[in-house]
N, CA, C and O atoms as CSV, one atom per row, in Angstrom:
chain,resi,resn,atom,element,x,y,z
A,1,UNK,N,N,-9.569,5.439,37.930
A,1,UNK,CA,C,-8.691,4.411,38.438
A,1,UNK,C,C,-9.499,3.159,38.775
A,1,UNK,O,O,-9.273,2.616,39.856
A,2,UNK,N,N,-10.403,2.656,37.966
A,2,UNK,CA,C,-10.709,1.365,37.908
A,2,UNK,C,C,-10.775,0.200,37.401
A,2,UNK,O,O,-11.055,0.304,36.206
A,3,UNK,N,N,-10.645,-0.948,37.747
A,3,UNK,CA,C,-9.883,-2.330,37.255
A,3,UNK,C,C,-10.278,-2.227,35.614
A,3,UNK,O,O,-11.221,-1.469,35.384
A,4,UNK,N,N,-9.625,-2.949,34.358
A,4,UNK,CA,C,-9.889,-2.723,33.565
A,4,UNK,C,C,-9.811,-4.676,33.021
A,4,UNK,O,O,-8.875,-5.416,33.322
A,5,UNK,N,N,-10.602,-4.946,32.497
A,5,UNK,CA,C,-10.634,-6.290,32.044
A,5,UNK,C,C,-9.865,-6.507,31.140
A,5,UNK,O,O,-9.723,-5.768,30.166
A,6,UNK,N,N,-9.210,-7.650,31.362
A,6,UNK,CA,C,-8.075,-8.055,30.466
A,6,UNK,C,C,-7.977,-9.594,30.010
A,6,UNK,O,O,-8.254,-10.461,30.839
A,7,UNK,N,N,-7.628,-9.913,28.839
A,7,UNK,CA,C,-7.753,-11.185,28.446
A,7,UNK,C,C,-6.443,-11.694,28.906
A,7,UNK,O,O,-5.525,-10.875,28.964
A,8,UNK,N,N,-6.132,-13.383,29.365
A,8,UNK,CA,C,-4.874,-14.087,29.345
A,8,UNK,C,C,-4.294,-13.652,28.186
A,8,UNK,O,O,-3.306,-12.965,28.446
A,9,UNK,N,N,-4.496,-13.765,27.032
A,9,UNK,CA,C,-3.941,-13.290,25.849
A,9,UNK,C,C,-2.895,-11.632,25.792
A,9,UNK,O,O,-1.822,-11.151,25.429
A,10,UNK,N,N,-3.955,-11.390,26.331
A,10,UNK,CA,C,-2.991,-9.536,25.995
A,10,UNK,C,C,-2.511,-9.778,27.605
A,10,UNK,O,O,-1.305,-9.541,27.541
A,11,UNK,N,N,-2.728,-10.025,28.610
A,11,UNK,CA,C,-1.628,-10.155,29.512
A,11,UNK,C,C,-0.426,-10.725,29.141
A,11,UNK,O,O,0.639,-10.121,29.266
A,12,UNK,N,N,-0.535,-12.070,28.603
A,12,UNK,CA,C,0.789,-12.470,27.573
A,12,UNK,C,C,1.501,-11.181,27.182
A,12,UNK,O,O,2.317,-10.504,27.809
A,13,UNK,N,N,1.008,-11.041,26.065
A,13,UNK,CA,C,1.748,-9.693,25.181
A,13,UNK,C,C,2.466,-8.902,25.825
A,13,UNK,O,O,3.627,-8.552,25.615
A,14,UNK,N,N,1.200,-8.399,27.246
A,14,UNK,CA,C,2.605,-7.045,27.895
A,14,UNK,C,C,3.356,-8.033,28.865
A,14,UNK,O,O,4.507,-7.659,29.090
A,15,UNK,N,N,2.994,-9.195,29.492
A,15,UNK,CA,C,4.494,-9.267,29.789
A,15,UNK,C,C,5.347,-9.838,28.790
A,15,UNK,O,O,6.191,-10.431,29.463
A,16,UNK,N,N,5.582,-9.984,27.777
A,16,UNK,CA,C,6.370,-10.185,26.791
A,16,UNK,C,C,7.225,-8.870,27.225
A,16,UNK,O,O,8.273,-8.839,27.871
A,17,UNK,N,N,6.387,-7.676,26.622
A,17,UNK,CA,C,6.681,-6.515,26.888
A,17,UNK,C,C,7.234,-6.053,27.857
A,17,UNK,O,O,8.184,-5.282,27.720
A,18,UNK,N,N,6.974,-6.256,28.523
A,18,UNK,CA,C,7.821,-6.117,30.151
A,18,UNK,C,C,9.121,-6.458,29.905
A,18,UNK,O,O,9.984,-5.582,29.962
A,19,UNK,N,N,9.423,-7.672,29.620
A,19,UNK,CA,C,10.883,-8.766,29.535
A,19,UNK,C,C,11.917,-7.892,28.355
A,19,UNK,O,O,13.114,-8.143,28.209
A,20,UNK,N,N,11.266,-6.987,27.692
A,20,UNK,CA,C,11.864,-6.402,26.435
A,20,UNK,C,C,11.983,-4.751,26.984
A,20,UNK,O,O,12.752,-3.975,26.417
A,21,UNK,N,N,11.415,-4.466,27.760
A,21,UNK,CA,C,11.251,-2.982,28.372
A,21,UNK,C,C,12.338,-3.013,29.195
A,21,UNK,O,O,12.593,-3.984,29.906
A,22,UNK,N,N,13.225,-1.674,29.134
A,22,UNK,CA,C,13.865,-1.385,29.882
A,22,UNK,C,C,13.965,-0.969,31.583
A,22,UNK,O,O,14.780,-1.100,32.496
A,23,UNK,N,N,12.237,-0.234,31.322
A,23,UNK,CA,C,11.936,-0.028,32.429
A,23,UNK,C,C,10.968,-1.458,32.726
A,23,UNK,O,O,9.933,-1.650,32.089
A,24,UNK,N,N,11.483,-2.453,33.825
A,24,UNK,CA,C,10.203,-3.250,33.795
A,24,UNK,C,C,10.196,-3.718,35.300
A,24,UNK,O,O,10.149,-4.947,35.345
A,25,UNK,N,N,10.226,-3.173,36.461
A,25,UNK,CA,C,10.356,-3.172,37.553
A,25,UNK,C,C,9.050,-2.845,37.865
A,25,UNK,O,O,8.437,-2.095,37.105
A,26,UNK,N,N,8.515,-3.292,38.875
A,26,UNK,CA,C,6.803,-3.433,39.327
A,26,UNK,C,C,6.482,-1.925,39.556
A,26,UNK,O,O,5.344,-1.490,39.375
A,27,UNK,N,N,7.311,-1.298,39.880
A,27,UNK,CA,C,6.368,0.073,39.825
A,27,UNK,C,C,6.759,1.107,38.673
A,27,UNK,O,O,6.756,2.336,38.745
A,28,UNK,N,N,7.153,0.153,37.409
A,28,UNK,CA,C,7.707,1.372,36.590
A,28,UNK,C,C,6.272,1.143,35.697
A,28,UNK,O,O,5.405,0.271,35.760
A,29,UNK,N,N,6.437,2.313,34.861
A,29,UNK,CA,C,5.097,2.509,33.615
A,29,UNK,C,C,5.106,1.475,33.138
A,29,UNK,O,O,5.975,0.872,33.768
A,30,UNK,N,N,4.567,0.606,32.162
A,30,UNK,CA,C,4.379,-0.353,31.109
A,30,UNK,C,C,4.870,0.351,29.766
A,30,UNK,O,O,5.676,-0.074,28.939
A,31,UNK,N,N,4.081,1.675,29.785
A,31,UNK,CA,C,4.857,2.171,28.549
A,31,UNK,C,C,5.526,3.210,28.972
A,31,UNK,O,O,4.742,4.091,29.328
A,32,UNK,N,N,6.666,3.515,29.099
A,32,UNK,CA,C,7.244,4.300,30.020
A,32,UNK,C,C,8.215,5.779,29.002
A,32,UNK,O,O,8.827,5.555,27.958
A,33,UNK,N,N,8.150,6.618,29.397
A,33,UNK,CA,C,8.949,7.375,28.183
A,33,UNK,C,C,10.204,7.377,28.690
A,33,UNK,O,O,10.736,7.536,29.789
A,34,UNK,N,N,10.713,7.021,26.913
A,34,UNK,CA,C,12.301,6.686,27.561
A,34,UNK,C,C,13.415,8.219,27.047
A,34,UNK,O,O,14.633,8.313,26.892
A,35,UNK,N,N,12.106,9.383,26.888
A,35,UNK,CA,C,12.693,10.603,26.588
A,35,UNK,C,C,13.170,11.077,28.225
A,35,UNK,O,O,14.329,11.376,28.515
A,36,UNK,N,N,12.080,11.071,29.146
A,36,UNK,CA,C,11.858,10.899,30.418
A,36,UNK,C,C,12.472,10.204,30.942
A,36,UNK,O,O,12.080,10.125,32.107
A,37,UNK,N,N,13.462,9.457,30.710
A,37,UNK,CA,C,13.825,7.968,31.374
A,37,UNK,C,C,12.845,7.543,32.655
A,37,UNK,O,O,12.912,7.710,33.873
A,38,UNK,N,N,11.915,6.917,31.761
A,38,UNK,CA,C,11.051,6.060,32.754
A,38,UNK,C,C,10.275,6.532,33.605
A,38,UNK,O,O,9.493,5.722,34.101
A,39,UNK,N,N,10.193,8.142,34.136
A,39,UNK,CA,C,9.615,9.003,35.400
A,39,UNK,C,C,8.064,9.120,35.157
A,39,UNK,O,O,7.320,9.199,36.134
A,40,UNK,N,N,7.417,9.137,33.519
A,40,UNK,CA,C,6.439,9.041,33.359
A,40,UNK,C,C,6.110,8.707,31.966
A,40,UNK,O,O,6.807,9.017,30.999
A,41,UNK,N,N,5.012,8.059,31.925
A,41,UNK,CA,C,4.381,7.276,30.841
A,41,UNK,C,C,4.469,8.012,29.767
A,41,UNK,O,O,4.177,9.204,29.676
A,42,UNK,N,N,5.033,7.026,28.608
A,42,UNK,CA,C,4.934,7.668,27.026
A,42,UNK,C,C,3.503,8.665,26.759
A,42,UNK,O,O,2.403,8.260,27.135
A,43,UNK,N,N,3.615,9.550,26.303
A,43,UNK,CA,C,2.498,10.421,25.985
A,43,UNK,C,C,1.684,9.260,24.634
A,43,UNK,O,O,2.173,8.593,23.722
A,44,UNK,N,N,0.229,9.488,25.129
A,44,UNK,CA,C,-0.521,8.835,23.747
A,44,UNK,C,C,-0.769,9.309,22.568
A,44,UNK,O,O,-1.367,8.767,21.639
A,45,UNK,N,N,-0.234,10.460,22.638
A,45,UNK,CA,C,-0.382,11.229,21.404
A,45,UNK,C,C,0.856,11.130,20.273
A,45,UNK,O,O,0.760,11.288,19.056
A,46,UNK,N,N,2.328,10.743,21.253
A,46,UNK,CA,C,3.560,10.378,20.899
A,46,UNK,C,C,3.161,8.872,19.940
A,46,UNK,O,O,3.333,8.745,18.728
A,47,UNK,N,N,2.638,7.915,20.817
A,47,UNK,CA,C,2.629,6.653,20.699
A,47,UNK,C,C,1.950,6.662,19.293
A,47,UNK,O,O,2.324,5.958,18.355
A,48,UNK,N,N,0.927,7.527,19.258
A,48,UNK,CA,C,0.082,7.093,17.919
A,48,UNK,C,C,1.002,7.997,16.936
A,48,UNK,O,O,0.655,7.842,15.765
A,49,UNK,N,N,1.839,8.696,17.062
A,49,UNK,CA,C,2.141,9.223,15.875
A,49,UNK,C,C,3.732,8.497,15.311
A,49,UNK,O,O,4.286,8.603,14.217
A,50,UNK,N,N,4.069,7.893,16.315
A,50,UNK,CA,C,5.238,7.932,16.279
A,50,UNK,C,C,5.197,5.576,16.083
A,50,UNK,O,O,5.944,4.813,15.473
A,51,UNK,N,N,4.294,5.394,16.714
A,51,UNK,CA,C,3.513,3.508,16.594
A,51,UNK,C,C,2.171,3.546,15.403
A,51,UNK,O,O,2.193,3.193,14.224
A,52,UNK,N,N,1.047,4.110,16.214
A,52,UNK,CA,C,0.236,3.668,15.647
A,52,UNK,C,C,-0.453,4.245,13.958
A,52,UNK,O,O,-1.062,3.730,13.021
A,53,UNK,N,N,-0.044,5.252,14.228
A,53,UNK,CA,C,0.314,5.655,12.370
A,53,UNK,C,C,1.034,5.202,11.532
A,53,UNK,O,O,0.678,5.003,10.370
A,54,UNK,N,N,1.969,5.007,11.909
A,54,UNK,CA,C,3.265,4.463,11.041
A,54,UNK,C,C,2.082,2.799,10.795
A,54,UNK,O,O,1.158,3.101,10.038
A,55,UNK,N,N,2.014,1.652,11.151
A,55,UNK,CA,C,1.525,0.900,11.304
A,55,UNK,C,C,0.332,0.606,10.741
A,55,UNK,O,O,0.087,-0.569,10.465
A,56,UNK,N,N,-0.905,1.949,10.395
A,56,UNK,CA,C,-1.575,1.502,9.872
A,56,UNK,C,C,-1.401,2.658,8.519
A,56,UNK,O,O,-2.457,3.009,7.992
A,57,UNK,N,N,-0.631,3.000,8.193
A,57,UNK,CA,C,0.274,2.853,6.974
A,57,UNK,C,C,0.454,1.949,6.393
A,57,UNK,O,O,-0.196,1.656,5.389
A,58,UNK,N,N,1.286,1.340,6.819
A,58,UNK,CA,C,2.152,0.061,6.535
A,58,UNK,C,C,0.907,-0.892,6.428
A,58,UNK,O,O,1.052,-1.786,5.594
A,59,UNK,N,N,-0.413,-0.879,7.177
A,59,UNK,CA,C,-1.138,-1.845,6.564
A,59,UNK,C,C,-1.829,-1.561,5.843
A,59,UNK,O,O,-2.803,-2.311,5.773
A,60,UNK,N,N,-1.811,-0.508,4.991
A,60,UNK,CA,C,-2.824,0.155,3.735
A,60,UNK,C,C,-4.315,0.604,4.388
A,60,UNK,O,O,-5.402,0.540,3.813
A,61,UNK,N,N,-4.039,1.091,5.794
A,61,UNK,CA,C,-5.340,1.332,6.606
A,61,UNK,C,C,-5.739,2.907,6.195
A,61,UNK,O,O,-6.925,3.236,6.201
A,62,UNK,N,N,-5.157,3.437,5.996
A,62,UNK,CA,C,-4.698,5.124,5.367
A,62,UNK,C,C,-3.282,5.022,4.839
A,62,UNK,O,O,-2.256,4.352,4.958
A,63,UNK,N,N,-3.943,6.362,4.001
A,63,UNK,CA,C,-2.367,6.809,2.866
A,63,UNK,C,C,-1.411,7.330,3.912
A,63,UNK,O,O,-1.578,7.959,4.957
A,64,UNK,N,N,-0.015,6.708,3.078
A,64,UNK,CA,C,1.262,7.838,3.852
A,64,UNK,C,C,0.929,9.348,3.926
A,64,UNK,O,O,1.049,10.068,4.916
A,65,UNK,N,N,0.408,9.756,2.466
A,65,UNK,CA,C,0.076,10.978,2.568
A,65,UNK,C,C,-1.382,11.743,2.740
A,65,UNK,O,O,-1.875,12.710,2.159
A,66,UNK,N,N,-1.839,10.896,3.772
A,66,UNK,CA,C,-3.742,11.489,4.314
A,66,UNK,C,C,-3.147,12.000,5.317
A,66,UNK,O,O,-2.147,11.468,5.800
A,67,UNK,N,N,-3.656,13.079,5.771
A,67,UNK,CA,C,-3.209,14.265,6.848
A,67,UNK,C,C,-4.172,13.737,7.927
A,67,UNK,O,O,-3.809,13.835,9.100
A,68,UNK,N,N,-5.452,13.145,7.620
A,68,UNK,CA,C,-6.659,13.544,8.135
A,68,UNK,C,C,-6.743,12.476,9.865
A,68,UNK,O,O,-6.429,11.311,10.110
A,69,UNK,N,N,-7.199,13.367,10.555
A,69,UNK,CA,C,-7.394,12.470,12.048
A,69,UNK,C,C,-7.420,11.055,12.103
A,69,UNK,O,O,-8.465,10.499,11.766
A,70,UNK,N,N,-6.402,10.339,12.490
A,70,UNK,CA,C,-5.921,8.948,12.768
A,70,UNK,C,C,-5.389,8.592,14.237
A,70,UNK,O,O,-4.257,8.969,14.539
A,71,UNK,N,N,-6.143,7.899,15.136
A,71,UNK,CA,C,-5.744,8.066,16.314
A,71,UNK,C,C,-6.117,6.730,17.199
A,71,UNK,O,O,-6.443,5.651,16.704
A,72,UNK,N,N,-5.996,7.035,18.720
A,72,UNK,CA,C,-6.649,5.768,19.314
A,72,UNK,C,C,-8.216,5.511,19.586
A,72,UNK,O,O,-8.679,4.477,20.070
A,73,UNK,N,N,-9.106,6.897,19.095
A,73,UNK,CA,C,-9.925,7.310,19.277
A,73,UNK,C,C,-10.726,6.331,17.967
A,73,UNK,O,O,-11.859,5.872,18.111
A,74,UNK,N,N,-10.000,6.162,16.872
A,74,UNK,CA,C,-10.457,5.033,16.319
A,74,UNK,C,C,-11.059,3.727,16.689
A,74,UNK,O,O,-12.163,3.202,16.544
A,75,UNK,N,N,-9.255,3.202,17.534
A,75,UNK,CA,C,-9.821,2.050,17.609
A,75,UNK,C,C,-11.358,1.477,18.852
A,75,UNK,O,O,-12.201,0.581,18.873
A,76,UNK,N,N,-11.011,2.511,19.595
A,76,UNK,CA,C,-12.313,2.386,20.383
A,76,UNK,C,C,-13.533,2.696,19.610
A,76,UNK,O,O,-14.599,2.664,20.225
A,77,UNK,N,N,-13.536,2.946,18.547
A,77,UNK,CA,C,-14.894,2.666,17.367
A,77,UNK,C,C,-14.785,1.526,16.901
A,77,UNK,O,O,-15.681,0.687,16.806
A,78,UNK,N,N,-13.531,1.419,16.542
A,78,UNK,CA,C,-13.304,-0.152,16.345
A,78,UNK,C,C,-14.006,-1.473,16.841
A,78,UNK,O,O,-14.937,-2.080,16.313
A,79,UNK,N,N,-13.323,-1.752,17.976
A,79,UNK,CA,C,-13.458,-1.827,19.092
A,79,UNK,C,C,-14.944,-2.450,19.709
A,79,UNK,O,O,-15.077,-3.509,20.322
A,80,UNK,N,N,-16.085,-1.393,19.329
A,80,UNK,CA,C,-17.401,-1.295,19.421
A,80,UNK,C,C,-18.098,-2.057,18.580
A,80,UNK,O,O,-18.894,-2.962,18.826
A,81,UNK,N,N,-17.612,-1.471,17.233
A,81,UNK,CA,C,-18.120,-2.060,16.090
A,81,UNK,C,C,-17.965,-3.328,16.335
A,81,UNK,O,O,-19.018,-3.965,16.295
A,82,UNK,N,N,-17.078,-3.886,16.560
A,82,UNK,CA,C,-16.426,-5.863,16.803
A,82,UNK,C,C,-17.633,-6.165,17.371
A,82,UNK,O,O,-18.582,-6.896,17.087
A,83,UNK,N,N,-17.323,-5.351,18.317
A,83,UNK,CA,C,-18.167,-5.971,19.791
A,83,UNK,C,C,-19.779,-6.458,19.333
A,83,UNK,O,O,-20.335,-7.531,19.572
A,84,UNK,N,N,-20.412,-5.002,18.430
A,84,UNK,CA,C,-21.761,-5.422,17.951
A,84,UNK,C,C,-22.053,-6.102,17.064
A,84,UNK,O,O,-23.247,-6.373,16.940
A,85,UNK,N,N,-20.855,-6.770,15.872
A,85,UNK,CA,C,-21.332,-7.210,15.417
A,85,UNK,C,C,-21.287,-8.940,15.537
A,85,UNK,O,O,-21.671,-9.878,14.838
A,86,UNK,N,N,-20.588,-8.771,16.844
A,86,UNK,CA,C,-20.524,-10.110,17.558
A,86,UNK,C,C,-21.015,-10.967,18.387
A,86,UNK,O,O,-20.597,-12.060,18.768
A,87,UNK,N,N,-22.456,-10.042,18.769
A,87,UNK,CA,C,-23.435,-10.211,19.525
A,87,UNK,C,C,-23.097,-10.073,20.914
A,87,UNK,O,O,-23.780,-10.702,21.723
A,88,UNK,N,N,-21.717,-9.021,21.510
A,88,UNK,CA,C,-21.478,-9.018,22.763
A,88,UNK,C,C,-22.868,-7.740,22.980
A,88,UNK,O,O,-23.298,-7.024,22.076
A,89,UNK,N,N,-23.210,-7.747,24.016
A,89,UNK,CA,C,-24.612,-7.231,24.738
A,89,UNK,C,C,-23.860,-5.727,24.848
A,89,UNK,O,O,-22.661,-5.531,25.044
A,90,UNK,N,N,-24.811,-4.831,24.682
A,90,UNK,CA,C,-24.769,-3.406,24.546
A,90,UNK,C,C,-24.174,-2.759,25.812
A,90,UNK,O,O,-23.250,-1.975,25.595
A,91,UNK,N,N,-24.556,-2.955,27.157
A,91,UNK,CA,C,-24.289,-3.025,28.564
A,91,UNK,C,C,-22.798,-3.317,28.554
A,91,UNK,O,O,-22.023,-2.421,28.888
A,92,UNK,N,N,-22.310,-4.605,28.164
A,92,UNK,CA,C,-21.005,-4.660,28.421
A,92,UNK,C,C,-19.925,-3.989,27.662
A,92,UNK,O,O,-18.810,-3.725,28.112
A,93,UNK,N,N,-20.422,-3.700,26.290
A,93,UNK,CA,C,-19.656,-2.675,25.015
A,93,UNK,C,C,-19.787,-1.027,26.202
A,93,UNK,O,O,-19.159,-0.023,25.866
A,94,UNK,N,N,-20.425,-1.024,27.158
A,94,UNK,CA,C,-20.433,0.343,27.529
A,94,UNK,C,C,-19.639,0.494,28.315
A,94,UNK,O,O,-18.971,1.524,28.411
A,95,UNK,N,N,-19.492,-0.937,29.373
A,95,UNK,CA,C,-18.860,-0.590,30.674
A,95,UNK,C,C,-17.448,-0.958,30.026
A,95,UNK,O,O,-16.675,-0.086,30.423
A,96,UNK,N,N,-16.847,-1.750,29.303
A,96,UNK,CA,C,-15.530,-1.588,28.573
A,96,UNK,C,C,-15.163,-0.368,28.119
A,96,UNK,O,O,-13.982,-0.064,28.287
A,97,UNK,N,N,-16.103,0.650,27.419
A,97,UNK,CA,C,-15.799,1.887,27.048
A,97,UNK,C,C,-15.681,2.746,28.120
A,97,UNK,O,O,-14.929,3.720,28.119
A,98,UNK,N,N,-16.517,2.366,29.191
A,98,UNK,CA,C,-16.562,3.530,30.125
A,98,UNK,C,C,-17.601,4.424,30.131
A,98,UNK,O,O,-17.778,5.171,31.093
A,99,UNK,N,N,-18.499,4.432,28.900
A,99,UNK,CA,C,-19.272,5.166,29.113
A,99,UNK,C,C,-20.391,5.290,30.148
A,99,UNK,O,O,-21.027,4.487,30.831
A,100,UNK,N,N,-20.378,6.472,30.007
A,100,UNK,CA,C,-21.869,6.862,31.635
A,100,UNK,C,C,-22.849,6.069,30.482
A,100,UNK,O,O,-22.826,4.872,30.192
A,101,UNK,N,N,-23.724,7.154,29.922
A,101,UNK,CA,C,-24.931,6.845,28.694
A,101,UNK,C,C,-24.620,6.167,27.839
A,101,UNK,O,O,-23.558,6.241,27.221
A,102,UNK,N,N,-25.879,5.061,27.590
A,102,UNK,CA,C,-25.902,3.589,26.678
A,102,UNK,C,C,-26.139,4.404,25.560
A,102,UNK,O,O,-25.854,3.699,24.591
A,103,UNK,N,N,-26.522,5.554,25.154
A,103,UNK,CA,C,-26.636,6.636,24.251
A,103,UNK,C,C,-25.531,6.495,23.340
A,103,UNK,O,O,-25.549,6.195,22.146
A,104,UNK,N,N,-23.995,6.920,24.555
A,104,UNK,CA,C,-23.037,7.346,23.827
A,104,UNK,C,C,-22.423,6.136,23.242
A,104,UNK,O,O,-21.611,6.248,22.323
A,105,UNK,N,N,-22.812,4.813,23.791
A,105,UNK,CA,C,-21.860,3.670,23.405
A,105,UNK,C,C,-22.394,3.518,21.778
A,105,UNK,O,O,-21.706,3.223,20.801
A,106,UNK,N,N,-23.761,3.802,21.830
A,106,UNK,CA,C,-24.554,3.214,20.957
A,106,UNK,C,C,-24.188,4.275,19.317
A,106,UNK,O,O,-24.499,4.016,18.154
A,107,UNK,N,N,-23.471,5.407,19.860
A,107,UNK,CA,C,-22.859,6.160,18.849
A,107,UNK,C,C,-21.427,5.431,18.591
A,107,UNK,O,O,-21.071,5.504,17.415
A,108,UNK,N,N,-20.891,5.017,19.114
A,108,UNK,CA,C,-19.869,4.216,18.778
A,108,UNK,C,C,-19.731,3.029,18.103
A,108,UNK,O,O,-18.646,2.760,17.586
A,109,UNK,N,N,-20.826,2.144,18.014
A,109,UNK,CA,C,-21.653,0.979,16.985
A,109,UNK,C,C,-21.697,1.473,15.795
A,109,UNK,O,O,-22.139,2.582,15.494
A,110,UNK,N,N,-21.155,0.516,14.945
A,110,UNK,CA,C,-20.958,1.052,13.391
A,110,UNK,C,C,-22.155,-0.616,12.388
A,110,UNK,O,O,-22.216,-1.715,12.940
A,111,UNK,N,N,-22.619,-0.446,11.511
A,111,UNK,CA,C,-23.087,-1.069,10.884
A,111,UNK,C,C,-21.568,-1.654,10.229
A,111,UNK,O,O,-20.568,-0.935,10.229
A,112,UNK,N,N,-21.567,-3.132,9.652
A,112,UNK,CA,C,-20.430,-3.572,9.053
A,112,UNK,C,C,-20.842,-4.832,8.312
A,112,UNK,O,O,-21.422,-5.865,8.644
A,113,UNK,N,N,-20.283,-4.324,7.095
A,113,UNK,CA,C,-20.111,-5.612,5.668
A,113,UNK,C,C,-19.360,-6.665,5.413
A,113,UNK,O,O,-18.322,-6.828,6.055
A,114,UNK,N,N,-19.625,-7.271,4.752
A,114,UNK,CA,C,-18.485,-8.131,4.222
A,114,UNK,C,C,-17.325,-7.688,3.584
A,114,UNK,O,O,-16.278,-8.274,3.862
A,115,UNK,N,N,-17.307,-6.718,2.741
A,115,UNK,CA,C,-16.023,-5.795,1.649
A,115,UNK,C,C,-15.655,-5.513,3.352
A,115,UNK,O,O,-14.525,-5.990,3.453
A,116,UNK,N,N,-15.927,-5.144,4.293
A,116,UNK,CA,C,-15.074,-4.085,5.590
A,116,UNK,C,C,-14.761,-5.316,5.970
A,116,UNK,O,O,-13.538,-5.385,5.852
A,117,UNK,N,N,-15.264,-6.548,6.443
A,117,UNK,CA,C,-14.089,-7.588,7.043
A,117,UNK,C,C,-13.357,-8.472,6.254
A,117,UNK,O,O,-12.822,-9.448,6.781
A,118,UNK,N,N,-13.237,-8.194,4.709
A,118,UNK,CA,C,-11.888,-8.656,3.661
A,118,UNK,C,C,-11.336,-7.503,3.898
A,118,UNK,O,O,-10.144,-7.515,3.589
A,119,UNK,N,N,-11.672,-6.593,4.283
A,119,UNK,CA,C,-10.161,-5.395,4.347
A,119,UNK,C,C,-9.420,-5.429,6.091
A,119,UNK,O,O,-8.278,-5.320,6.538
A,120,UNK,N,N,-10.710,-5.630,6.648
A,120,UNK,CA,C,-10.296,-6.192,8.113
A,120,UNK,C,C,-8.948,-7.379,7.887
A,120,UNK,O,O,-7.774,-7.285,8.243
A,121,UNK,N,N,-9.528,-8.278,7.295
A,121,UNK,CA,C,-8.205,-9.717,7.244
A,121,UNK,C,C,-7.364,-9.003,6.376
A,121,UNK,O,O,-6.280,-8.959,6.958
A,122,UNK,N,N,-7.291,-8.542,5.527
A,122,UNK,CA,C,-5.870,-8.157,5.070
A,122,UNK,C,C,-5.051,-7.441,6.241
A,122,UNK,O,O,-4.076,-8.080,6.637
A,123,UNK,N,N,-5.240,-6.506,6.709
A,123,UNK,CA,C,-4.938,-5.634,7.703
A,123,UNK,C,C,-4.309,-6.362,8.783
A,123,UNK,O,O,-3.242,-6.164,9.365
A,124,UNK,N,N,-5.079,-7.127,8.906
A,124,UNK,CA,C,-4.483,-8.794,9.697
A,124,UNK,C,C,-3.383,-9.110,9.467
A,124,UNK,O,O,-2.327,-9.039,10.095
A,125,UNK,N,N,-3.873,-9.735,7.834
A,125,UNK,CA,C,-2.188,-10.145,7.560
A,125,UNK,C,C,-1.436,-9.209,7.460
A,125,UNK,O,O,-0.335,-9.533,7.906
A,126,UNK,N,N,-1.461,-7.957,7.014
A,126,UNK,CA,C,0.154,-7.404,7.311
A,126,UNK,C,C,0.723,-6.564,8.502
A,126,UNK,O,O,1.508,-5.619,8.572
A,127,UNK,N,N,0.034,-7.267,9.376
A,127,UNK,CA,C,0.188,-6.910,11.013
A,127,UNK,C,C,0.701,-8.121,11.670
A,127,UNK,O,O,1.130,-8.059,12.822
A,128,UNK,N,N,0.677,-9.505,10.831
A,128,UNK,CA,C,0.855,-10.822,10.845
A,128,UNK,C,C,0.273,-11.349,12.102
A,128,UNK,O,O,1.034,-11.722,12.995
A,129,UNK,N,N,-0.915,-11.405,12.234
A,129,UNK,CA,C,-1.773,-11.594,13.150
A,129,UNK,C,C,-2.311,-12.883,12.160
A,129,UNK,O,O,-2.315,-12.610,10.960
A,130,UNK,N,N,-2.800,-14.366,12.562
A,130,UNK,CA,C,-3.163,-14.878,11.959
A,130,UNK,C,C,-4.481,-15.598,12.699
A,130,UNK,O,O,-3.845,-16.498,13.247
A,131,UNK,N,N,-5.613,-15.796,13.029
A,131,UNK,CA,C,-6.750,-16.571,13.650
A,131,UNK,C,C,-6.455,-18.189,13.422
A,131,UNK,O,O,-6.277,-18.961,12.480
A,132,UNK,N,N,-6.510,-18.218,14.807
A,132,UNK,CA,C,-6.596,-19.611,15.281
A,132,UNK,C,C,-7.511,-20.093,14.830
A,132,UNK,O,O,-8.643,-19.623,14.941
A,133,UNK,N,N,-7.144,-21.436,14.047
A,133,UNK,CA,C,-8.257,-22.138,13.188
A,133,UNK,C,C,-8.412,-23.329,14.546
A,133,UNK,O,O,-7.621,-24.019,15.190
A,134,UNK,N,N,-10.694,-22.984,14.530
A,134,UNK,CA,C,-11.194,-23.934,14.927
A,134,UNK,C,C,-10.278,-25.490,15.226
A,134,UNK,O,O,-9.569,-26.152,14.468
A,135,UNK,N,N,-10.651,-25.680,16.607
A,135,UNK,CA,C,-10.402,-27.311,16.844
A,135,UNK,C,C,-11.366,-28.152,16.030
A,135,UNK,O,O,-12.540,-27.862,15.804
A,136,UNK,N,N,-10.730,-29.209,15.628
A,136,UNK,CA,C,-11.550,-30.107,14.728
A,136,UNK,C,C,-12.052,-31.652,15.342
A,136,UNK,O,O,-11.355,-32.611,15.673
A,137,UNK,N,N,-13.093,-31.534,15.349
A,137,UNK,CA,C,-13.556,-33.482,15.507
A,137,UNK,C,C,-13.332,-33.703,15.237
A,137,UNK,O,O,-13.231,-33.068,14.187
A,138,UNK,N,N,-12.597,-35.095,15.182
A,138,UNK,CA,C,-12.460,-36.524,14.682
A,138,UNK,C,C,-13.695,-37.361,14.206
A,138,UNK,O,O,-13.542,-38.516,13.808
């Protein structure tokens, strides 16, 4: 139960989310199961099979028909990988993860190409996520 860093950006998003949630009263879940009506949080195991699979389907991230482990456990490799190859400092990729040992973060760091971030931007676009193009001098 400790604070978790959050960008203005994805605060946006969930309260978007909030305004669209049924349950959105200050002490209800954020993601709330609405099998449950609202008493306790969507299961994450629901969410990815039922959100985050479907989704990276749909963005040619895996086949409809790959069986094989697809989860949130990804994107926190994900996640890592960004982080290192963005020059964010090893220390802070850990304490975002949570990890105790700089060991374990450092298993989570992936080497990454150019062919992996043209499949990265596609993935983009059909998630319709688009990057804010640089401010320009005059």
């Amino acid at each position: 139960m400790k604070p978790v860093a959050m960008h203005p950006a994805l605060a946006e998003f969930l309260n978007e989310w909030r305004k669209e949630s049924c349950y959105n009263r200050d002490d209800d879940w954020m993601f709330a199961s609405s099998r449950e009506k609202g008493r306790v949080p969507r299961a994450a195991s629901t969410c990815g099979k039922h959100y985050l699979r479907p989704a990276a389907v749909s963005a040619g991230v895996i086949a409809k028909d790959d069986h094989s482990r697809f989860g949130w456990h990804n994107l926190r490799h994900s996640l890592a990988t960004f982080f290192g190859s963005n020059e964010v400092h090893p220390s802070v990729i850990q304490t975002m993860l949570r990890h105790t040992k700089p060991q374990t973060t450092a298993r989570y760091i992936h080497a990454v190409n150019v062919k992996q971030i043209e499949a990265q931007g596609r993935y983009l676009d059909a998630i319709k996520i688009v990057a804010k193009q640089p401010d320009r001098v005059a």
